[in-house]
N, C-alpha and C positions, 0 to 999 in steps of 0.2 A: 165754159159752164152754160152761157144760154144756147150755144147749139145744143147741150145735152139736155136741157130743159126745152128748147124747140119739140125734139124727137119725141117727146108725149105727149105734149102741150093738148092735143088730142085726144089721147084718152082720158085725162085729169077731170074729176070734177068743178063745175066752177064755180061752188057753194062752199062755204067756212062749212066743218064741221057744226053742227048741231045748229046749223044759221040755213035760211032761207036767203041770206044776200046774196048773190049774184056777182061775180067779180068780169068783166069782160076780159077781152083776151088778151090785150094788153096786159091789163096789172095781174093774170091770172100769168103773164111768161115773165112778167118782173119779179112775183113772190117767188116762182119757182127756181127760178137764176139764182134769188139770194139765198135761198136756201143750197143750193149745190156750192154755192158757194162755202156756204158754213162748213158744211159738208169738207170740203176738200181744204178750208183753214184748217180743219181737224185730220185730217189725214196728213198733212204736214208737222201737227203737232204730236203724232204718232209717230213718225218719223226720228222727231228729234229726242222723244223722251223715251222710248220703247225701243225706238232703232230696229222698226219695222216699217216696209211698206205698202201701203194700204190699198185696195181694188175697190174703187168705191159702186154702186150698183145706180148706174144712170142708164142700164139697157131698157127695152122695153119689156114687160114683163107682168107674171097675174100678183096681184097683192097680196096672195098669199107668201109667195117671192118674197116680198121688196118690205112689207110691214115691219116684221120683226128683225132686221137688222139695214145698215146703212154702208156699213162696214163688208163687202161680201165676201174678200178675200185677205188672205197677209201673205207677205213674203220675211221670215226671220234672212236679216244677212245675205249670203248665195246661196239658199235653197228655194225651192220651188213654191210657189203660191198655194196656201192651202186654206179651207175655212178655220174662222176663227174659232175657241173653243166658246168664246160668250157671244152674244148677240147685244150690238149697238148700236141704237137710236139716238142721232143726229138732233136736235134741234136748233133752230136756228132768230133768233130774235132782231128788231132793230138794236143802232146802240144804242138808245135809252131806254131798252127796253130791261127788265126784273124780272118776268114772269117765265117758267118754263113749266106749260102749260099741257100736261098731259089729258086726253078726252078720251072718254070711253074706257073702253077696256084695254086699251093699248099701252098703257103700265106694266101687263102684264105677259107682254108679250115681247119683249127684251129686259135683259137682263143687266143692262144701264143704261141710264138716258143721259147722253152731254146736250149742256147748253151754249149754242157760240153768240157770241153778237158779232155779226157785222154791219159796220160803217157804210155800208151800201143807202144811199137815199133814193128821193123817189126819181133822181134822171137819170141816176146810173147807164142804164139801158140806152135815153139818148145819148149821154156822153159818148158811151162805148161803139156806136154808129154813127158820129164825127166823127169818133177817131179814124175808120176806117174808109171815111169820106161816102159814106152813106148818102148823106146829106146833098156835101157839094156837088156829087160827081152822077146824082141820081133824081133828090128831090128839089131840090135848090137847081137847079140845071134845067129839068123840065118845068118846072114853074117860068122861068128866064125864054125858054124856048116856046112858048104859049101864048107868051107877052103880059102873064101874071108878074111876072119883076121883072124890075129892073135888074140893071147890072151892082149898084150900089143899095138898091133893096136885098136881092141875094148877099151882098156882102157883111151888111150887116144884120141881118138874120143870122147866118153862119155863126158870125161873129157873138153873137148875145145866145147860141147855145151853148150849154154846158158843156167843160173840156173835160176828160177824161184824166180822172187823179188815183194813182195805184188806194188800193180799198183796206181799212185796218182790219182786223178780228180779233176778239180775245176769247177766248177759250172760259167761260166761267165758274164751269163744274161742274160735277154730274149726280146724281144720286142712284141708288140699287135696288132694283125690283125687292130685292131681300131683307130691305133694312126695315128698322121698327118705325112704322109712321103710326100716329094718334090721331083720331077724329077729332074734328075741330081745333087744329092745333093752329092757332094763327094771335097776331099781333097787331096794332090797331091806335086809334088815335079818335076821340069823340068830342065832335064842334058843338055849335049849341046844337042844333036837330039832326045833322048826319054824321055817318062814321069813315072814315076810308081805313081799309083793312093796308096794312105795308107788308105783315110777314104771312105766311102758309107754309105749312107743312106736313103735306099728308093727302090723303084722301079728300074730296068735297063733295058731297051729295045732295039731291033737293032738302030744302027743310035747313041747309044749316047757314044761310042766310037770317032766315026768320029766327033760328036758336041764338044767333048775334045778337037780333035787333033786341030777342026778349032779356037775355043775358047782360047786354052793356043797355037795356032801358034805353033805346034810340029809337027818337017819334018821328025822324023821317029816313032819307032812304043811305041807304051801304055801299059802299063804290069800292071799286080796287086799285091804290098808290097808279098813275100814269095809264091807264087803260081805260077804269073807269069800271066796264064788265067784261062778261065770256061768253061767246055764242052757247053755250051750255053751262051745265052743272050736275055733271057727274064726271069722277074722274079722277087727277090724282094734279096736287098744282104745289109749285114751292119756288119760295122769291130765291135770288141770287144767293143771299146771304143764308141760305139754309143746305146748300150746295156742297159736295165735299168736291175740296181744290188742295188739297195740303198736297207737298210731295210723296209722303206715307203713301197716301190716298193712290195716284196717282199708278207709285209703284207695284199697289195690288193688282190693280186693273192690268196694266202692262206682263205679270206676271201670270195672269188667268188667261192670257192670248194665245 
């Protein structure tokens, strides 16, 4: 997965949506990693419950390609690869993460959106180049050969990097371009001066921050459960627990493929 995230790392922007921050390159092939990743926990999990397998779309390609599904091809059984008949968008969360967090108009541009979390943290990426002796056999070697380390400096350097631990995912649920969402549908908890929102579901547009503050009478400011905020505020956002995950659920989807 991060050679497949390698391969565009290049043409990706290196701005959050609706943000002016800046992610360098680094944590711009990290996000990317763990999202293919999610990506491909879910194709596994299409696998086992659908008992299909899935082509996921890591090639290079124009956005108009790649946006609206994640999913690019299916094989039923022994027949041949064909597209799917719906269009699904991947999304991919830390594990404490709640939030699946649609921006812009790209709600409407697949016709379901899953949320995975995976367990990947911020060293993954080193781990995963000790494992393969990155490290020893490249950085950790040329520092030794320089006369930057010792031999017992390199060793425990080595040593005090992170090792490489197989990565969890859980698949959390997904919701349908189709389904009926309501403005300002959220849930919430009010301290003495601020609010932190826990639930959403639906649509979020400017103004409906400030329809909170007026609505729950909060004199200071509104955050959201583990995040805090969103480089934006238009769009479509809904916590974990608003998600459809039943089996039913699950069965539809599988059956629209």
């Amino acid at each position: 997965m991060c050679v497949d995230a390698l391969k565009i790392l290049s043409r990706t922007a290196p701005t959050d949506y609706g943000s002016s921050r800046q992610r360098d390159l680094g944590q711009l092939w990290a996000d990317m990693t763990r999202g293919y990743l999610g990506e491909y926990a879910f194709s596994l999990f299409l696998k086992e419950r659908c008992n299909v397998t899935a082509r996921l779309g890591h090639e290079v390609g124009t956005l108009q390609e790649y946006l609206p599904m994640d999913i690019h091809k299916i094989q039923d059984s022994d027949k041949s690869y064909r597209e799917p008949k719906i269009k699904i968008s991947v999304k991919t969360t830390k594990w404490n993460g709640i939030w699946l967090d649609i921006p812009g108009d790209q709600f409407n541009h697949s016709d379901v959106h899953v949320l995975v979390k995976v367990g990947a943290g911020r060293d993954h990426l080193f781990a995963f180049l000790k494992k393969i002796s990155v490290f020893k056999d490249k950085v950790l070697k040329k520092g030794e050969d320089v006369g930057s380390l010792s031999t017992e400096e390199s060793s425990a350097l080595y040593d005090a990097l992170p090792s490489f631990k197989p990565i969890p995912a859980y698949i959390c649920g997904f919701v349908l371009k189709g389904g009926k969402h309501k403005s300002l549908s959220y849930e919430g908890k009010k301290g003495r001066l601020n609010y932190t929102i826990l639930a959403w579901n639906g649509p979020i547009v400017p103004g409906d921050l400030d329809a909170i503050k007026r609505k729950e009478g909060v004199s200071g400011s509104i955050s959201f459960e583990g995040i805090g905020d969103f480089a934006h505020d238009k769009g479509y956002l809904f916590n974990t627990g608003n998600l459809l995950w039943e089996e039913k659920d699950w069965k539809k989807v599988c059956e629209s493929l």
